[in-house]
N, C-alpha and C positions, 0 to 999 in steps of 0.2 A: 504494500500500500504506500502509495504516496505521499508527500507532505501534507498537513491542512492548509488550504489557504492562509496564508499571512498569519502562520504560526513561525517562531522563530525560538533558538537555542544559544541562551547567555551561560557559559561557561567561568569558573571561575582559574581554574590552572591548576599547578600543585598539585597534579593526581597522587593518591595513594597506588605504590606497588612497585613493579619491576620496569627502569626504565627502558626497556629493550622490548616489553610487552606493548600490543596497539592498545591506547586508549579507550579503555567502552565507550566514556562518554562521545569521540569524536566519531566513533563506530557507528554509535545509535545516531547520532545526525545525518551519517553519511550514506545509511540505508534508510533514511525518511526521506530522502533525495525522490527514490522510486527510480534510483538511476544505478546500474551496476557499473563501479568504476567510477563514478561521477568526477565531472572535469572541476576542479576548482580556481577560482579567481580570488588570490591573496590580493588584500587593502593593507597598505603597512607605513598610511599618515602620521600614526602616533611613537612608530616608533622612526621616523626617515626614513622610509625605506630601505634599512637597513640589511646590506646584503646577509649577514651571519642569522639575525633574525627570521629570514625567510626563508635559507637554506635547512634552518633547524625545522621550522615547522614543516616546510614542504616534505620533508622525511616523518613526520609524525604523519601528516595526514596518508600519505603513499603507505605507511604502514599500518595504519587503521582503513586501509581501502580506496584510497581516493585513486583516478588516476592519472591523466594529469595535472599537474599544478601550476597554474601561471601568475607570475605577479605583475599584475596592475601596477605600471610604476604613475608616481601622481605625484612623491614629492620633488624630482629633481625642476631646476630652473625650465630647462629646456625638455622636460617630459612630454610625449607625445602624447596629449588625452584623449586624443579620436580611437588611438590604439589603445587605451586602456578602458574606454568605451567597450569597444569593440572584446577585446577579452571579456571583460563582464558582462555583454549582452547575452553572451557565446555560451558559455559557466551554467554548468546545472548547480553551482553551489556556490556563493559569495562568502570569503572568512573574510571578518574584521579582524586583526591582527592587535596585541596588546601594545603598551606603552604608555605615553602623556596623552590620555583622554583630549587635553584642552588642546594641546598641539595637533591630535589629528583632526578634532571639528576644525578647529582654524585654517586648517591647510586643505579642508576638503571644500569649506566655503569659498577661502580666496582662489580657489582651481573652478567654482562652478561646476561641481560634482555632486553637492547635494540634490538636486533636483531628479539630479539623471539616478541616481543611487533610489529616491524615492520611487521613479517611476518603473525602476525595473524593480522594485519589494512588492510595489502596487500589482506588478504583472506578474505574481505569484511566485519571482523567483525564491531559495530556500537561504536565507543569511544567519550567519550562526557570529559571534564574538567569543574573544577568549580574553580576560582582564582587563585592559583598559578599550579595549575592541567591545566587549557586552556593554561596557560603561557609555558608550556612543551610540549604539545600538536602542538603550532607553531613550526616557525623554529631557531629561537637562542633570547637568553636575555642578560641584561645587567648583570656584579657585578661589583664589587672595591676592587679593592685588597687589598687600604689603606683605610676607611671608612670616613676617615678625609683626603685624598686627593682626588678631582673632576680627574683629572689626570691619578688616575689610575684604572680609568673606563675602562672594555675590555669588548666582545661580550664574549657567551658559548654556543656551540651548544645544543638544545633540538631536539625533537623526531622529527618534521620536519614533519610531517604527513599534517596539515594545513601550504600549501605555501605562508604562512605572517608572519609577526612581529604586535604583538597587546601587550595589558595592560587590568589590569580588574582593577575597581571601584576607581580609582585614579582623576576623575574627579577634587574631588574637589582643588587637587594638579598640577589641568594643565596638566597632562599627563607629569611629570618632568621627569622621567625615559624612558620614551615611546621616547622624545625629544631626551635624551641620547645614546640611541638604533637608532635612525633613522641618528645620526650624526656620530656613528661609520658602522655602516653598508652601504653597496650596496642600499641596500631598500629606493626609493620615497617616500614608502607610510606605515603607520603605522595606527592600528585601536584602538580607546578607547574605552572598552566595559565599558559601565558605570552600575552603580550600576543595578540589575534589569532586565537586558537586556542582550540578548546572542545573540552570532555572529555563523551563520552556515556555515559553509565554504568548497566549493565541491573541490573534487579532484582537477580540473582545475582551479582552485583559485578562483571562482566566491565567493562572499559573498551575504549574506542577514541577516539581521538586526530580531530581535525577542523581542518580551516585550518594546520599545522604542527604540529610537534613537541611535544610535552609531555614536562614534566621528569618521573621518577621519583627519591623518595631513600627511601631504603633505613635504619632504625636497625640499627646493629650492636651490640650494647651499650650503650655512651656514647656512640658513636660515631654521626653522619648521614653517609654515604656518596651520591652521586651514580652513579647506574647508566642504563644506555643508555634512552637516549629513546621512550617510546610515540611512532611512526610514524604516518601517516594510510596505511589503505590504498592501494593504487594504483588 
């Protein structure tokens, strides 16, 4: 079976296990494709298209399945985007590649990539994120303008495609930023993808939990609250 329409796979990284082993989590993405082999188009804004970045991933996914991999280049000066268009039009599968969340919006926007990225989601392609790649994939994050003042904390839109605010592998830090994001924003409810574990998130917002448990917190007011765990079905 196929993917659902305009359901999509926020990954947080950090898998537990053997690194030599393919990924489940990138497994199960990569047969909701509904494509054997699925061709994938690597986006790698947030980290600069970092050639050692995409070498390493292109080898996790070829090992969980994928079959070719091509990367979309989009940060250098002189990057050709009609060709990276094109790669992505082509792609039964879009990864969001990790990194500086804020640096890949920014570089996706000053490239005029946004629009073109929504309308091939809209056309039911299947896009999956992995760390700061999911983080882009929701719908806005935090930065700080002054890094040394809390203060000047503001929201920044991302690709908006999954209607939530989430965090990946920050566990061990309380979800501090996630906190930050849910006190500037409209948004009740914020998700921690913890190490390991990925959040799939359908068009109509529903979630479901994959590889472990996912955090939910809750704004009460002033107030973040921590509430029982999104489960992974049985």
């Amino acid at each position: 079976m196929g993917n659902e329409p305009g359901s999509l796979y926020l990954l947080a990284g950090g898998r537990r296990g053997s690194r030599t082993s393919p990924d489940p989590l990138i497994q199960a993405v990569l047969r909701n494709s509904g494509v054997s082999s699925p061709e994938v188009a690597y986006v790698g804004t947030a980290n600069g298209d970092d050639r050692w970045f995409f070498e390493r991933m292109a080898n996790h996914l070829r090992q969980a399945g994928a079959g070719k991999v091509d990367h979309a280049m989009i940060v250098p000066e002189k990057a050709d985007l009609r060709k990276a268009q094109r790669i992505l039009y082509s792609a039964d599968v879009i990864f969001i590649s990790g990194g500086d969340a804020d640096e890949g919006m920014r570089v996706l926007r000053d490239k005029g990539m946004v629009d073109f990225l929504r309308e091939i989601y809209d056309d039911r392609k299947l896009f999956f994120g992995l760390s700061g790649g999911s983080i882009m994939l929701a719908r806005k994050w935090v930065r700080w303008r002054d890094p040394n003042d809390d203060l000047s904390a503001e929201l920044f839109p991302c690709l908006g495609f999954a209607p939530i605010i989430c965090d990946t592998h920050d566990e061990q830090d309380n979800w501090g930023e996630l906190k930050v994001a849910l006190r500037l924003a409209e948004d009740e409810r914020g998700y921690g993808i913890v190490s390991g574990t990925a959040l799939k998130v359908y068009a109509n917002g529903k979630v479901e939990a994959l590889g472990g448990p996912v955090h939910q917190l809750l704004r009460r007011g002033k107030r973040i609250i921590r509430i029982p765990d999104i489960l992974p079905a049985s």
